[in-house]
N, CA, C and O atoms as CSV, one atom per row, in Angstrom:
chain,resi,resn,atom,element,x,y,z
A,1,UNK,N,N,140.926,52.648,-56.295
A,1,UNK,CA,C,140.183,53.835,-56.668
A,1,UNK,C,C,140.216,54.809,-55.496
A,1,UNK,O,O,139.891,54.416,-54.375
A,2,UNK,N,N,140.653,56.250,-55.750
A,2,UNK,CA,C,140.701,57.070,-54.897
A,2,UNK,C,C,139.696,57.865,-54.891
A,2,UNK,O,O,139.235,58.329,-55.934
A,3,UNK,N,N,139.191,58.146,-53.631
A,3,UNK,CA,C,137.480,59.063,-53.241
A,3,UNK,C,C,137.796,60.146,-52.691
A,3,UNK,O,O,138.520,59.916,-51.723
A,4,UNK,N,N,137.558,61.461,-52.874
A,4,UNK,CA,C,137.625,62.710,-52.189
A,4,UNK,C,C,136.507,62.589,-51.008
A,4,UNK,O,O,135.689,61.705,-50.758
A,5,UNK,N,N,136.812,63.872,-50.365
A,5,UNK,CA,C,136.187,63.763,-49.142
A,5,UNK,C,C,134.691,63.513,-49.511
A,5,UNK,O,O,134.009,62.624,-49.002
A,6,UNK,N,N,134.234,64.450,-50.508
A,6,UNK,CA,C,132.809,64.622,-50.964
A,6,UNK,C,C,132.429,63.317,-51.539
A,6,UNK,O,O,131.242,63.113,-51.285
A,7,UNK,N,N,132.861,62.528,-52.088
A,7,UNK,CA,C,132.565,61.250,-52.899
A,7,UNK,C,C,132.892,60.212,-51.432
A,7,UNK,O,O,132.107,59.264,-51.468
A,8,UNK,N,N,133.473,60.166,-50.646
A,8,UNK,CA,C,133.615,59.563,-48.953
A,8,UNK,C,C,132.412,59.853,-48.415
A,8,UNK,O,O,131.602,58.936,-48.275
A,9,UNK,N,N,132.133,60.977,-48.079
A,9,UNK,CA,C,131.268,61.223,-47.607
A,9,UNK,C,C,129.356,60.662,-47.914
A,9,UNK,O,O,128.617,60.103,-47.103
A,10,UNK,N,N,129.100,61.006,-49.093
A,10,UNK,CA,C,128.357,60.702,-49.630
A,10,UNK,C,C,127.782,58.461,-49.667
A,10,UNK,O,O,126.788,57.751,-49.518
A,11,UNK,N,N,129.557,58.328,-50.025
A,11,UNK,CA,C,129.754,56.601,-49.648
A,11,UNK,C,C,129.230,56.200,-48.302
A,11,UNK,O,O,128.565,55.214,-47.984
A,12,UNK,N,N,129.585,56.973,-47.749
A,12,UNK,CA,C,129.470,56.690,-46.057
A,12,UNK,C,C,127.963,56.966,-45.673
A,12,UNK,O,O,127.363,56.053,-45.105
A,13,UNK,N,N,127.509,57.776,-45.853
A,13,UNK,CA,C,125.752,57.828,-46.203
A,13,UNK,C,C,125.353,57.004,-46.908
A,13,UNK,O,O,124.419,56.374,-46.412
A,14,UNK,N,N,125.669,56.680,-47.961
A,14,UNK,CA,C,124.449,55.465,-48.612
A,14,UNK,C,C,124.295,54.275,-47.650
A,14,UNK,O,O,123.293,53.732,-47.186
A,15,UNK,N,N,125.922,53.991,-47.466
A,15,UNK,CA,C,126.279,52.293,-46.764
A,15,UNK,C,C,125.767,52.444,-45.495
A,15,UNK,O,O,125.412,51.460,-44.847
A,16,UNK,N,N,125.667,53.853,-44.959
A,16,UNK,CA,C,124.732,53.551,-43.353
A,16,UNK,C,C,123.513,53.535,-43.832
A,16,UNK,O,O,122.839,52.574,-43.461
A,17,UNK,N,N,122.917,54.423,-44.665
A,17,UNK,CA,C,121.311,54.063,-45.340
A,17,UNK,C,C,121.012,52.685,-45.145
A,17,UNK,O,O,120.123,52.331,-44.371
A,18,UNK,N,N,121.837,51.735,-45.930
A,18,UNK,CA,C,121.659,50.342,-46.040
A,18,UNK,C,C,121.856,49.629,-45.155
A,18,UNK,O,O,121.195,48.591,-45.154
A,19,UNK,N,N,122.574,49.797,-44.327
A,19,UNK,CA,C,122.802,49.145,-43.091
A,19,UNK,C,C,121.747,49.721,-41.538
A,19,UNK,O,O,121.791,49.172,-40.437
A,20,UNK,N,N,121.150,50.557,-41.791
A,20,UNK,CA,C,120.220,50.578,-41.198
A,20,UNK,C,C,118.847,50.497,-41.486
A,20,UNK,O,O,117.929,50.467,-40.667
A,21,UNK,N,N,118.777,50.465,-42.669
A,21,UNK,CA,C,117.525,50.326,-42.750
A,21,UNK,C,C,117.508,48.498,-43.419
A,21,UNK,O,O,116.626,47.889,-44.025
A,22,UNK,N,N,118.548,48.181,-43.080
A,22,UNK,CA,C,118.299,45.926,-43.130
A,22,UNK,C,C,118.846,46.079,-44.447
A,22,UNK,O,O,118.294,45.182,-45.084
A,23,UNK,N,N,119.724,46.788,-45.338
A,23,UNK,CA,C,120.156,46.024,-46.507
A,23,UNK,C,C,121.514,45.835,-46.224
A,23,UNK,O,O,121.992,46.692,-45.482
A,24,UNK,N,N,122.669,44.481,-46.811
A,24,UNK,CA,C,123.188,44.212,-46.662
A,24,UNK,C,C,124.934,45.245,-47.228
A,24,UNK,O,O,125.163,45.487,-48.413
A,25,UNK,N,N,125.654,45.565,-46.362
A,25,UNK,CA,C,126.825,45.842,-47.057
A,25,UNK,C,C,127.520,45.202,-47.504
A,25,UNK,O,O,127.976,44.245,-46.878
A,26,UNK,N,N,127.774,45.398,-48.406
A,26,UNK,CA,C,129.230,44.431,-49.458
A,26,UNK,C,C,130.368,45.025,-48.902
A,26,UNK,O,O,130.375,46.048,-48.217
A,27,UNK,N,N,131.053,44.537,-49.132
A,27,UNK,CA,C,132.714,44.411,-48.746
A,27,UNK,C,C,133.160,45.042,-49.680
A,27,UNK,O,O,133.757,44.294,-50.453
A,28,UNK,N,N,133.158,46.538,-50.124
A,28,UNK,CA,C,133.939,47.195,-51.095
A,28,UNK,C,C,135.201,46.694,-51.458
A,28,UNK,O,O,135.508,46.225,-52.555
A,29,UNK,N,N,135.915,46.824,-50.459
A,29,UNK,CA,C,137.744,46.034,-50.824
A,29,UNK,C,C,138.318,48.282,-50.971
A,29,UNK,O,O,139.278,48.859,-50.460
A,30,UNK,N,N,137.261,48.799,-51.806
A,30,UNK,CA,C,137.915,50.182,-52.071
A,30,UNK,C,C,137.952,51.511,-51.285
A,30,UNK,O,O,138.558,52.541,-51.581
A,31,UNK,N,N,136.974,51.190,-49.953
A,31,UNK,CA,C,136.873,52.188,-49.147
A,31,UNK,C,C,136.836,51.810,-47.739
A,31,UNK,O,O,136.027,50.885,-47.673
A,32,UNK,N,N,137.209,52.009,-46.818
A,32,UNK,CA,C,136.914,51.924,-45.623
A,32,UNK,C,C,136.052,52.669,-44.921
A,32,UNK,O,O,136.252,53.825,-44.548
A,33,UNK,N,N,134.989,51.948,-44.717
A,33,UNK,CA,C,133.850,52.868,-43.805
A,33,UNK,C,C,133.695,52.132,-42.263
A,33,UNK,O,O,133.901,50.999,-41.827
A,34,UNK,N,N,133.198,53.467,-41.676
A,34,UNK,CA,C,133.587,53.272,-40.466
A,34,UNK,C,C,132.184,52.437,-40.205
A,34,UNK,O,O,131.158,52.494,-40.883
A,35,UNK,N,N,132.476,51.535,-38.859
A,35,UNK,CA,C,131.472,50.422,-38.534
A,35,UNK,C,C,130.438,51.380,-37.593
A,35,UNK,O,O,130.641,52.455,-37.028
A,36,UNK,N,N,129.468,50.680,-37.659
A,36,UNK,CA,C,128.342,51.396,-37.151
A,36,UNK,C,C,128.239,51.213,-35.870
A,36,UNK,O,O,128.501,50.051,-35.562
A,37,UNK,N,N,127.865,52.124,-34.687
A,37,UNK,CA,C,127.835,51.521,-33.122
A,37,UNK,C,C,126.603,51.177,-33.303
A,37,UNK,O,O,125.744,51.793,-33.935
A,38,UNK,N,N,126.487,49.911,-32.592
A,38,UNK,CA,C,125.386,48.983,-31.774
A,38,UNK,C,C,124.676,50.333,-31.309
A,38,UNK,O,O,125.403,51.245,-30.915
A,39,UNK,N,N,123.068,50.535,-31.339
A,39,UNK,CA,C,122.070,51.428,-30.317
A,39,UNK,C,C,122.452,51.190,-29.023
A,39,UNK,O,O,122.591,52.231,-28.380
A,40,UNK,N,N,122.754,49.784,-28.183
A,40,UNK,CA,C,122.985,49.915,-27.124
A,40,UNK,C,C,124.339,50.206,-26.886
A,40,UNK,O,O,124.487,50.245,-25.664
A,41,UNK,N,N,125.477,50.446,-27.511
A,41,UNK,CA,C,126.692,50.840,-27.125
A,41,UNK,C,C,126.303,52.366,-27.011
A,41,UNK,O,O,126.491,53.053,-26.007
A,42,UNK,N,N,125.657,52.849,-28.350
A,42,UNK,CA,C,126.005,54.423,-28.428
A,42,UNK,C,C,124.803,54.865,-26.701
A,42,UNK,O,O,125.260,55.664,-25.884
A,43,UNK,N,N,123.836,54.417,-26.536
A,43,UNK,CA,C,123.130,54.362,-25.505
A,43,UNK,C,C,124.324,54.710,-23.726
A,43,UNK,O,O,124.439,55.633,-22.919
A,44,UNK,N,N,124.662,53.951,-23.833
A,44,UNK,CA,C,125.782,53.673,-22.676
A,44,UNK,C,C,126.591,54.630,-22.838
A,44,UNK,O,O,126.763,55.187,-21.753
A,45,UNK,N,N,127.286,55.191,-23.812
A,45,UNK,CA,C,128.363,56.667,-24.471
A,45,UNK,C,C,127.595,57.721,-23.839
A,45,UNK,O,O,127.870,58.535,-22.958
A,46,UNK,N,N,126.580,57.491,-24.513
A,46,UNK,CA,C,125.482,58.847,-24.041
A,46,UNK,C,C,125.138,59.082,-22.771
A,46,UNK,O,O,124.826,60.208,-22.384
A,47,UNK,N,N,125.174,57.576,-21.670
A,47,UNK,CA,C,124.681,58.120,-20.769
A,47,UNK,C,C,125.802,58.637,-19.644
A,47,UNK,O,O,125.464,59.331,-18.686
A,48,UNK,N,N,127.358,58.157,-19.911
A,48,UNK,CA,C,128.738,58.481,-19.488
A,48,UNK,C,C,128.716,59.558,-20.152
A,48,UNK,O,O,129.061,60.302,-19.234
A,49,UNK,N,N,128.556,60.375,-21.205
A,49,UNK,CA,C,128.703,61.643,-21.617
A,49,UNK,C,C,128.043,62.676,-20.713
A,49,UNK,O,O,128.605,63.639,-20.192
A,50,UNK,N,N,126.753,62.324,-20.610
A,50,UNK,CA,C,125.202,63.301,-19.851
A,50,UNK,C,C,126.060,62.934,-18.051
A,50,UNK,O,O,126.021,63.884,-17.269
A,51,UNK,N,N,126.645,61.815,-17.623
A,51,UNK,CA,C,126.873,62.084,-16.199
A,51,UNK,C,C,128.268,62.740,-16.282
A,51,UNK,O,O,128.628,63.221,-15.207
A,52,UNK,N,N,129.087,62.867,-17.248
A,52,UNK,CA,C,130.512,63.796,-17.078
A,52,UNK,C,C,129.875,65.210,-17.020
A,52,UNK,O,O,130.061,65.878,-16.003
A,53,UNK,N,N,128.949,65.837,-18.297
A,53,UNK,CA,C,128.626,66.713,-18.096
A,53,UNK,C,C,127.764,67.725,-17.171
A,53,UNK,O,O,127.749,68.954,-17.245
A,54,UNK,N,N,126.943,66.761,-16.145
A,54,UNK,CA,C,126.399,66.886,-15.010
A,54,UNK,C,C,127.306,67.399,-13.979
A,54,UNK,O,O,127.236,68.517,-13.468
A,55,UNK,N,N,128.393,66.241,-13.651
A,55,UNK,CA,C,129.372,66.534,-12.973
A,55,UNK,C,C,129.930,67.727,-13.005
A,55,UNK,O,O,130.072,68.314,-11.932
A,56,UNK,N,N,130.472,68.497,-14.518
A,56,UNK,CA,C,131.395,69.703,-14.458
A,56,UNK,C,C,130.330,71.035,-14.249
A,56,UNK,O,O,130.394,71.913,-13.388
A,57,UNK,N,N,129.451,70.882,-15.218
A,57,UNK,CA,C,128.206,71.911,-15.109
A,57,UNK,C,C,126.971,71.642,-14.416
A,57,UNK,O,O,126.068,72.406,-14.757
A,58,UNK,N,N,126.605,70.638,-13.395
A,58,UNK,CA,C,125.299,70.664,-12.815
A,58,UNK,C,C,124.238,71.066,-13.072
A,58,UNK,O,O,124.613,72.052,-13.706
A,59,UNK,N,N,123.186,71.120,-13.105
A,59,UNK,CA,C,121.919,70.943,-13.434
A,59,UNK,C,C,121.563,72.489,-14.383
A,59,UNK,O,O,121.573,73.540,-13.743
A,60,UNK,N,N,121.345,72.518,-15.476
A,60,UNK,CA,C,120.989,73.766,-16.317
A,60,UNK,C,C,119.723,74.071,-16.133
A,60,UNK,O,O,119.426,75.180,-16.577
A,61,UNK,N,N,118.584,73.280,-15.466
A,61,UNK,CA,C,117.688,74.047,-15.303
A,61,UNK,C,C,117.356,73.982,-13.607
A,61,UNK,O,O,116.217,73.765,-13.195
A,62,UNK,N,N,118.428,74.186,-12.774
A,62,UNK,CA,C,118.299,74.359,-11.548
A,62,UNK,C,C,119.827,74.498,-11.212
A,62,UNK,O,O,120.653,73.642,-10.897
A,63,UNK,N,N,119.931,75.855,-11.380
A,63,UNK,CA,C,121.189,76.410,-10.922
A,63,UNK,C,C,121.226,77.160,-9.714
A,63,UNK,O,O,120.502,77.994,-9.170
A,64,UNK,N,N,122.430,76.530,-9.443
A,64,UNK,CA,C,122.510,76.549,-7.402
A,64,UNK,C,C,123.673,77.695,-7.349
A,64,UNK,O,O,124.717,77.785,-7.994
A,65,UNK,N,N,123.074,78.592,-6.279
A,65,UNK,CA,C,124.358,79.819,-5.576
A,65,UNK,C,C,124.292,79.346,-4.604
A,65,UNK,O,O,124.970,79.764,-3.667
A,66,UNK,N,N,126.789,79.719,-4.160
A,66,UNK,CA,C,127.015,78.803,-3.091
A,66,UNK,C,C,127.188,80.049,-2.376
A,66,UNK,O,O,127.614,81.117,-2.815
A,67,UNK,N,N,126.796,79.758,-1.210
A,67,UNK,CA,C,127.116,80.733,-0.439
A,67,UNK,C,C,128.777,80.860,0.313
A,67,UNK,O,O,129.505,79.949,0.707
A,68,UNK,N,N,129.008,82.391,0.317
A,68,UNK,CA,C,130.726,82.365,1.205
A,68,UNK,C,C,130.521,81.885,2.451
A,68,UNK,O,O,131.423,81.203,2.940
A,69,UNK,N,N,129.626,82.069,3.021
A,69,UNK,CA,C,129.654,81.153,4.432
A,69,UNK,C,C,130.122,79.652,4.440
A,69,UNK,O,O,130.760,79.079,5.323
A,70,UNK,N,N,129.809,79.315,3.638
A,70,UNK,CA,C,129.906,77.335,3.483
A,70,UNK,C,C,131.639,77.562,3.303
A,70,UNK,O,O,132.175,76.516,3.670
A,71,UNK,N,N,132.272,78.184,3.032
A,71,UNK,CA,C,133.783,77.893,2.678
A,71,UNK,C,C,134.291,78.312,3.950
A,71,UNK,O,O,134.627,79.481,4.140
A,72,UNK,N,N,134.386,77.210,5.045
A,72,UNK,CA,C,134.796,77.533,6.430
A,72,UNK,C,C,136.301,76.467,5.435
A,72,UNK,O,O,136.501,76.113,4.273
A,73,UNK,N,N,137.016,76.334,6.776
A,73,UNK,CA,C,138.580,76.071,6.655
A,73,UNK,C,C,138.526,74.458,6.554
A,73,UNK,O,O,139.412,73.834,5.970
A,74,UNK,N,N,137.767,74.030,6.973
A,74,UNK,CA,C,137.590,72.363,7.103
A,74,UNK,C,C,137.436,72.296,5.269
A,74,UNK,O,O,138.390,71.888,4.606
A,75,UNK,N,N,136.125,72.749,4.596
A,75,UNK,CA,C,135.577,72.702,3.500
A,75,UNK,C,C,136.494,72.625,2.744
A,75,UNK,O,O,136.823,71.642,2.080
A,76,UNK,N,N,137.237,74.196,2.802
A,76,UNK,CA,C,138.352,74.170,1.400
A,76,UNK,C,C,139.442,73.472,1.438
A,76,UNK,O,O,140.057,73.197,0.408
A,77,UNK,N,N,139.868,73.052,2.756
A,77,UNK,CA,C,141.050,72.182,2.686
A,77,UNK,C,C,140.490,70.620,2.011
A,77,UNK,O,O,141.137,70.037,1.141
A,78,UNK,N,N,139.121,70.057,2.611
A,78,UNK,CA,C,139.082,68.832,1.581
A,78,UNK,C,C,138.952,68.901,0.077
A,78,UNK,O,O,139.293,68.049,-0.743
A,79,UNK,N,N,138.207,70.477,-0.197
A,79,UNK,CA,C,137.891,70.933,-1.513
A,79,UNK,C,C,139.110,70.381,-2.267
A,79,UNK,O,O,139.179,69.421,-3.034
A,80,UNK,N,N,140.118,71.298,-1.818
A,80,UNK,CA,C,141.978,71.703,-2.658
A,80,UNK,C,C,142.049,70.233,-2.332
A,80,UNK,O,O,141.427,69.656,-3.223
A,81,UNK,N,N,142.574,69.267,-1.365
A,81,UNK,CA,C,143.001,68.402,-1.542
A,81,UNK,C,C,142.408,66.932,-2.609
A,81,UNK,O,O,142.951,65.939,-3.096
A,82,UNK,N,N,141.176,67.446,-2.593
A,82,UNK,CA,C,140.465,66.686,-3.599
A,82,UNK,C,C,141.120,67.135,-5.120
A,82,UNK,O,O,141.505,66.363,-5.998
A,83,UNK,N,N,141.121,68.290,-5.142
A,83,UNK,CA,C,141.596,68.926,-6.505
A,83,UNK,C,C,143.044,68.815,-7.185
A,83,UNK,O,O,143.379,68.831,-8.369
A,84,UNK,N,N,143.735,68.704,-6.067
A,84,UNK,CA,C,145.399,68.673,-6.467
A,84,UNK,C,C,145.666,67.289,-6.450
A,84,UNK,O,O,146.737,66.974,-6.970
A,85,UNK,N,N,144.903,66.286,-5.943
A,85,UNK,CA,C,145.270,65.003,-5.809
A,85,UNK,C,C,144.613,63.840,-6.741
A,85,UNK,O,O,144.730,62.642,-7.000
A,86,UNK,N,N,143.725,65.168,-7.124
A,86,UNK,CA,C,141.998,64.415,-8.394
A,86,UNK,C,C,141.496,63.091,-7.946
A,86,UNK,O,O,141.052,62.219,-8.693
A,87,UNK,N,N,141.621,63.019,-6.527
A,87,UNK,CA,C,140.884,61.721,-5.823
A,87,UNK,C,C,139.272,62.739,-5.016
A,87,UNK,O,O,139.060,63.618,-4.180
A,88,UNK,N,N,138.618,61.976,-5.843
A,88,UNK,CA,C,137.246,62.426,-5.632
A,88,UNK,C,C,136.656,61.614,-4.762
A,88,UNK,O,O,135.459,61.827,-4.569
A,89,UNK,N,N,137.492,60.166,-3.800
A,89,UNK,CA,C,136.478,59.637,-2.776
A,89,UNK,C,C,135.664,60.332,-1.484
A,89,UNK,O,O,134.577,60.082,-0.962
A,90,UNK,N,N,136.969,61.568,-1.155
A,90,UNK,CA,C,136.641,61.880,0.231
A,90,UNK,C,C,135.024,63.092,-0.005
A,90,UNK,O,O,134.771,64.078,0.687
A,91,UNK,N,N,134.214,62.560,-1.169
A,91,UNK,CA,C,132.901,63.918,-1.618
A,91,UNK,C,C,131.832,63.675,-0.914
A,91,UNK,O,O,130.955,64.534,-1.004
A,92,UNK,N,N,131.590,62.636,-0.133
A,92,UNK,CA,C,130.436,62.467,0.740
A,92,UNK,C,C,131.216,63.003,2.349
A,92,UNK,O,O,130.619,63.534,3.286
A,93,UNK,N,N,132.238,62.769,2.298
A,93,UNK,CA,C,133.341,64.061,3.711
A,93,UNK,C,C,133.028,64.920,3.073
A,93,UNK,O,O,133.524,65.730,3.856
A,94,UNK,N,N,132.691,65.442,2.429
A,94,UNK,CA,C,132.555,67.324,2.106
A,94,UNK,C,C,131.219,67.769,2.018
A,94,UNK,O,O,130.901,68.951,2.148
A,95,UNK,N,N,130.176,66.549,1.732
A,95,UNK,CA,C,128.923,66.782,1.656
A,95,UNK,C,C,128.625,67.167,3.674
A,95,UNK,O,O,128.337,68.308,4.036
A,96,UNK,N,N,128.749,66.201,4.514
A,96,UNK,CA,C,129.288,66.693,5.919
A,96,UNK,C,C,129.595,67.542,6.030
A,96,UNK,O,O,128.720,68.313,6.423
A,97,UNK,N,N,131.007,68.170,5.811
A,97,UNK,CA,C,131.769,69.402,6.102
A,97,UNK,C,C,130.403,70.775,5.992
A,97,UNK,O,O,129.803,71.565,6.722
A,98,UNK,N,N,130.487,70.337,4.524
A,98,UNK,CA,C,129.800,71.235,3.966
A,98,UNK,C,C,128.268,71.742,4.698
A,98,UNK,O,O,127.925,72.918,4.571
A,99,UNK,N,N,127.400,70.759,5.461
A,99,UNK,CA,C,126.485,70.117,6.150
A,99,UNK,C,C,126.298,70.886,7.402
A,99,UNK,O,O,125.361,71.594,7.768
A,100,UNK,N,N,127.824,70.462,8.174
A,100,UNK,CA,C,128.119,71.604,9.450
A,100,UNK,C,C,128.799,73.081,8.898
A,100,UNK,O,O,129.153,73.888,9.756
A,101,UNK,N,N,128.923,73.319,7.863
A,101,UNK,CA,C,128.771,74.387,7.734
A,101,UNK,C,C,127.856,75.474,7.136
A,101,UNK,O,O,128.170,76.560,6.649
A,102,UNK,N,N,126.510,74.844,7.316
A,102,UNK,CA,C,125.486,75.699,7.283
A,102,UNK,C,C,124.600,74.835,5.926
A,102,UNK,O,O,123.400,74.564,5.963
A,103,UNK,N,N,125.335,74.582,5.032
A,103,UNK,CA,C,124.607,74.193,3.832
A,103,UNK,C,C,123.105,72.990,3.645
A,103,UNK,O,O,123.057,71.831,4.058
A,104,UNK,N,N,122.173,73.649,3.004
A,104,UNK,CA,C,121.213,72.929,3.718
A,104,UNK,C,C,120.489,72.525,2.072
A,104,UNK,O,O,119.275,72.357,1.962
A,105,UNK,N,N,121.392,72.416,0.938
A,105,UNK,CA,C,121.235,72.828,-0.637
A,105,UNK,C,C,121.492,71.178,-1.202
A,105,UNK,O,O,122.379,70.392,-1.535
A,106,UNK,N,N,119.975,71.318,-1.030
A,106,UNK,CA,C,119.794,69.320,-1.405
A,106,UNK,C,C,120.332,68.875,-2.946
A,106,UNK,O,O,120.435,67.712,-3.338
A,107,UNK,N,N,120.662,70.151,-3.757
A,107,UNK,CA,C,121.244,69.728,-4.875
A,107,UNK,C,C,122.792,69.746,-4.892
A,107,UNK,O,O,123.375,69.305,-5.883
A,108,UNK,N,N,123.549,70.287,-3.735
A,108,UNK,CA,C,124.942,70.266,-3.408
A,108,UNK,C,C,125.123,69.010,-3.026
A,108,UNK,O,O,126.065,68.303,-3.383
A,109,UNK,N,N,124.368,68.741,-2.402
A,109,UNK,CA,C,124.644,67.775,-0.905
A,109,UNK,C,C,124.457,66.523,-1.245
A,109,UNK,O,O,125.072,65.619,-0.678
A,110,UNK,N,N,123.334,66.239,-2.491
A,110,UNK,CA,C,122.887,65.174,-3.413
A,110,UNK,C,C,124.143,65.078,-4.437
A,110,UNK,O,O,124.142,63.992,-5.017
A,111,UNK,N,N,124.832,65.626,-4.678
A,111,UNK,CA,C,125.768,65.340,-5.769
A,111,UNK,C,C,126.743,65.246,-5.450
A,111,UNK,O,O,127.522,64.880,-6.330
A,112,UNK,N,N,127.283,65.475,-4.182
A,112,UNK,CA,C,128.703,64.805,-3.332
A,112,UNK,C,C,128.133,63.560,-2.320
A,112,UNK,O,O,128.745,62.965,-1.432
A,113,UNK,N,N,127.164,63.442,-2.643
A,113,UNK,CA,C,126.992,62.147,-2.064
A,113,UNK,C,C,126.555,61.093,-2.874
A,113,UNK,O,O,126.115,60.075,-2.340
A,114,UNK,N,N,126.630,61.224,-4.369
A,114,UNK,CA,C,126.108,60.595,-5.396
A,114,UNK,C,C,127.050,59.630,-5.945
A,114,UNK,O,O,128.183,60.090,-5.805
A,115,UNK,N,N,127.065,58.804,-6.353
A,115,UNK,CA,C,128.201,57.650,-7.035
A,115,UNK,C,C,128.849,58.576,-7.863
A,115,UNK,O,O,130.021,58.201,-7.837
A,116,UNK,N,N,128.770,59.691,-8.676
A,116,UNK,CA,C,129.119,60.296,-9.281
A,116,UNK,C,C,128.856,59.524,-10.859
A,116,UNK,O,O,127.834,58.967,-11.262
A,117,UNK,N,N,130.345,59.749,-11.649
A,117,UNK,CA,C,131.382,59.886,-11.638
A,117,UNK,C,C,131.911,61.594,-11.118
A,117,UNK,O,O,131.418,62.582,-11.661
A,118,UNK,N,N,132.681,61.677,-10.307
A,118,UNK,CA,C,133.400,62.773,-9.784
A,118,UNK,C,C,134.777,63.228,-10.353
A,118,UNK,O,O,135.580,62.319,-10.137
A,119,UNK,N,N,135.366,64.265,-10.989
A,119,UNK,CA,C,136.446,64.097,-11.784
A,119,UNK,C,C,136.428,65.783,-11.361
A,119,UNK,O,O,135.573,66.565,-10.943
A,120,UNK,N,N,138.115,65.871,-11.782
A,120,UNK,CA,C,138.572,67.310,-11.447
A,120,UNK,C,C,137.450,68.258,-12.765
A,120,UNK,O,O,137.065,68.097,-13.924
A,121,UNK,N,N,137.306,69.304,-11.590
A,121,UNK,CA,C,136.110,70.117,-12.894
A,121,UNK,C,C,134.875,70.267,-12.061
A,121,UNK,O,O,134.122,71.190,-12.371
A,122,UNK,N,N,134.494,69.366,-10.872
A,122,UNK,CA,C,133.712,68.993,-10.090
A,122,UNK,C,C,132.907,70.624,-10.096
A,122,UNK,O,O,133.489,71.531,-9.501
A,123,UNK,N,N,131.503,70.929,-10.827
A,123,UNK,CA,C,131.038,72.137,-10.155
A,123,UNK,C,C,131.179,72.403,-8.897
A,123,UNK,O,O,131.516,73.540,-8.565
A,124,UNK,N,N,130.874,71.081,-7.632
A,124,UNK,CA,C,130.980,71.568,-6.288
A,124,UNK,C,C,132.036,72.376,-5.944
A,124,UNK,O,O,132.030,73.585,-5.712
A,125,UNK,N,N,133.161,71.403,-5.932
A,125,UNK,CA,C,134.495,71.502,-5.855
A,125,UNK,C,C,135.200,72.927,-6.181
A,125,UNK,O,O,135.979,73.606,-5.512
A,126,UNK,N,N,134.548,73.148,-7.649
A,126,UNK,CA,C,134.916,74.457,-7.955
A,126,UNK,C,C,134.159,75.671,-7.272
A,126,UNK,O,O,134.396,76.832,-6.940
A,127,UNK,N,N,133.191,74.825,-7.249
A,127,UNK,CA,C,132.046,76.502,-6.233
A,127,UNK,C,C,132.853,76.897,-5.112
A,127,UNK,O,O,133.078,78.075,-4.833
A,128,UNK,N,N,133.318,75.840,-4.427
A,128,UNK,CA,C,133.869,75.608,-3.038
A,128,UNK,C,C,135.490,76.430,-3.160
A,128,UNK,O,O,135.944,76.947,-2.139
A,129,UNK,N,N,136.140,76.480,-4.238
A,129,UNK,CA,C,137.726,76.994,-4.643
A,129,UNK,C,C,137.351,78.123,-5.223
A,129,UNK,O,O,138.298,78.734,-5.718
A,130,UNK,N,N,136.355,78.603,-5.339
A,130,UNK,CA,C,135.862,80.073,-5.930
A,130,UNK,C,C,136.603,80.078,-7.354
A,130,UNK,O,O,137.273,81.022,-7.772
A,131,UNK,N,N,136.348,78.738,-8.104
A,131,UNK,CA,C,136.835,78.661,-9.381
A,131,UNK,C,C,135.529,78.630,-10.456
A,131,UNK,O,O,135.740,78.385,-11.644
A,132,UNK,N,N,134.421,78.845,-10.046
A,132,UNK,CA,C,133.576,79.034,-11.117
A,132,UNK,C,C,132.989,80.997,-11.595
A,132,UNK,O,O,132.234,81.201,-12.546
C-alpha cells in the first residue's frame, strides 16, 4: 500500500502518539517510520548543538567588542594559523597572547581557555581575523 506525504505524515503522528504516550507499535510491514530518539540521546544532540553554536556565535545576551589594539602580530599569526590549519589546540596560547596584549575581556579569555569544542567559525578567532 502506497501513502502520500499527507497520509505519511499523519501515520507518523499517530505511531509517535502511541509510542509516547506507552501504547504499543505494531509492525506495519507497510510503512516505515522513523524510530524515536531515546530523551537522553536527543538530550546529548542538544547539548553538542547549544556548544557548536556558542562556539561560532558566543553569548547572545552578552555580546563582546574586540578591540584593534588586541590584534598585535603575535595574536593574528596564531589566529590565521589556527584557521588555515583548523587545529584549535594552540586557543589557551591565544587566550595569553591575547592577555599581553591588553585584553582583560573575561568572556574572550574564558572561551579560549574553555574545553570548547573549538572549530573553524571560532567567534574569537574571527573577531581576531576581522572576519566578523
Amino acid at each position: 500500500m502506497a501513502l502520500d506525504d499527507q497520509d505519511y505524515g499523519h501515520r507518523v503522528e499517530v505511531e509517535l502518539f502511541w509510542s509516547v504516550s506507552g501504547g504499543a507499535i505494531a509492525d506495519r510491514g507497510d510503512v516505515s517510520l522513523p524510530t524515536p530518539v531515546p530523551p537522553a540521546a536527543a538530550l546529548v544532540e542538544a547539548t553538542a548543538q547549544a556548544g557548536l553554536l556558542c562556539e561560532v556565535f558566543g553569548s547572545p545576551f552578552r555580546p563582546v567588542s574586540f578591540e584593534g589594539e588586541w590584534r598585535t602580530e603575535a595574536v593574528v599569526a596564531l589566529a590565521r594559523g589556527m584557521y588555515e590549519s583548523r587545529n584549535f589546540t594552540a586557543m589557551s596560547v591565544l587566550a595569553d597572547a591575547l592577555e599581553d596584549a591588553g585584553c582583560s575581556n573575561d568572556d574572550i579569555l574564558s572561551h579560549c581557555r574553555g574545553d570548547g569544542p573549538h572549530v573553524r567559525g571560532c567567534w574569537v578567532v574571527d573577531a581576531v581575523l576581522g572576519k566578523t
